[in-house]
C-alpha positions in Angstrom: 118.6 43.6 16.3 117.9 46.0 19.1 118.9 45.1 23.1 117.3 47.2 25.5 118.9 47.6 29.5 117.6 49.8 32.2 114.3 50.7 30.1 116.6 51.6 27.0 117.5 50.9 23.8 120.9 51.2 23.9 122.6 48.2 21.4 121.8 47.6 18.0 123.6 45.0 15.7 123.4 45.4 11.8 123.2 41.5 10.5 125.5 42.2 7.6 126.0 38.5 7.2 122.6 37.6 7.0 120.8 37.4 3.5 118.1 39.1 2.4 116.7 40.6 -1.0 114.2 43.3 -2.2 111.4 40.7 0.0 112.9 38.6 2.5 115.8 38.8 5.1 117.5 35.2 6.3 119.7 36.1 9.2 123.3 34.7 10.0 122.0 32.9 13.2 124.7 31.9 14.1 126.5 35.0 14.5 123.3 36.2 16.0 122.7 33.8 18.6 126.5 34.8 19.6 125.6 39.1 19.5 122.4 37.7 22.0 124.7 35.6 23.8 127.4 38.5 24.6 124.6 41.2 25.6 123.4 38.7 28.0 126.7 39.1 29.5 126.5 42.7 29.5 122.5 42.3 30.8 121.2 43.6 27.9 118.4 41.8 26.6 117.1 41.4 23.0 113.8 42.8 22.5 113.5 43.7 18.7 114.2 43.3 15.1 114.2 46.2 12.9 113.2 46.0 9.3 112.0 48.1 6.8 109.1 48.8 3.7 108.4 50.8 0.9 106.3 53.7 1.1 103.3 51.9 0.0 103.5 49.8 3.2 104.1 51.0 6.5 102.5 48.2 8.3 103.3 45.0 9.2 102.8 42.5 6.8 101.4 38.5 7.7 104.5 37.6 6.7 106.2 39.7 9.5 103.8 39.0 12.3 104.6 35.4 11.9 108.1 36.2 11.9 108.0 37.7 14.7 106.2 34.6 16.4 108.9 32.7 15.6 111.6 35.1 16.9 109.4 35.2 20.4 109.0 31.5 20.4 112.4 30.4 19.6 113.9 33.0 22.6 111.0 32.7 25.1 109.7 36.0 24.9 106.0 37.3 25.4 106.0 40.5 22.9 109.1 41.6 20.3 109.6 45.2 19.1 109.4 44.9 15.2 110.1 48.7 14.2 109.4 49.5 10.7 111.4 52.4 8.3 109.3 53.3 6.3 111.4 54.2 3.2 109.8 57.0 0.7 110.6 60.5 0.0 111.3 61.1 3.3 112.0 57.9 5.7 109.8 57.0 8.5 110.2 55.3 11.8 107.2 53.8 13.3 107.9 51.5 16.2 105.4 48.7 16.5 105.2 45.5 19.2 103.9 42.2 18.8 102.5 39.4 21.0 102.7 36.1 20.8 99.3 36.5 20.1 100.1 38.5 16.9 98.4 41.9 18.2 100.1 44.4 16.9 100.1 47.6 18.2 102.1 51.0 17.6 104.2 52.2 20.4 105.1 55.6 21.8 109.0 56.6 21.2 111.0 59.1 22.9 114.4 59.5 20.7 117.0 60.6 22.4 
């Protein structure tokens, strides 16, 4: 998960309890819903999931767009940040948004 304050992102939480295989990813909402609750506290505010693909796909897939519609639905949000690493001979990172909508468009990053 990414949480963004002050225009950055500047929290990430690695779902280690969640379960996922070689095709799908189940988080631990519960512990979750508790990382979300503590930024809150700390205004930062979720804005993103990152995942990754093989080589062979860097875009999002159906499956991930309506994913995404259910993460904005289920926290009130009007567009997520779904980022996408891109994992091949040398890894990729290729930040994409989504509506509620599903429009999916790729954004501009500045790493810093």
């Amino acid at each position: 998960m990414l949480g963004i304050k002050d225009g950055i992102i500047c929290a990430y939480y690695f779902d280690s309890s969640g379960k996922c295989d070689s095709n799908t990813y189940k988080p631990d909402t519960d512990n979750v819903n508790r990382v979300i609750s503590e930024w809150e506290k700390q205004d930062i505010q979720f804005v993103g999931v990152v995942h990754s693909h093989e080589e062979k796909q860097p875009a999002l897939s159906y499956a991930d767009i309506v994913y995404a519609q259910a993460i904005m639905k289920a926290n009130d949000m009007e567009r997520i940040l779904f980022p996408l690493v891109v994992i091949g001979n040398k890894a990729r990172f290729i930040m994409y948004m989504v509506d509620r909508c599903g429009d999916v468009t790729a954004e501009e990053i500045t790493l810093i």
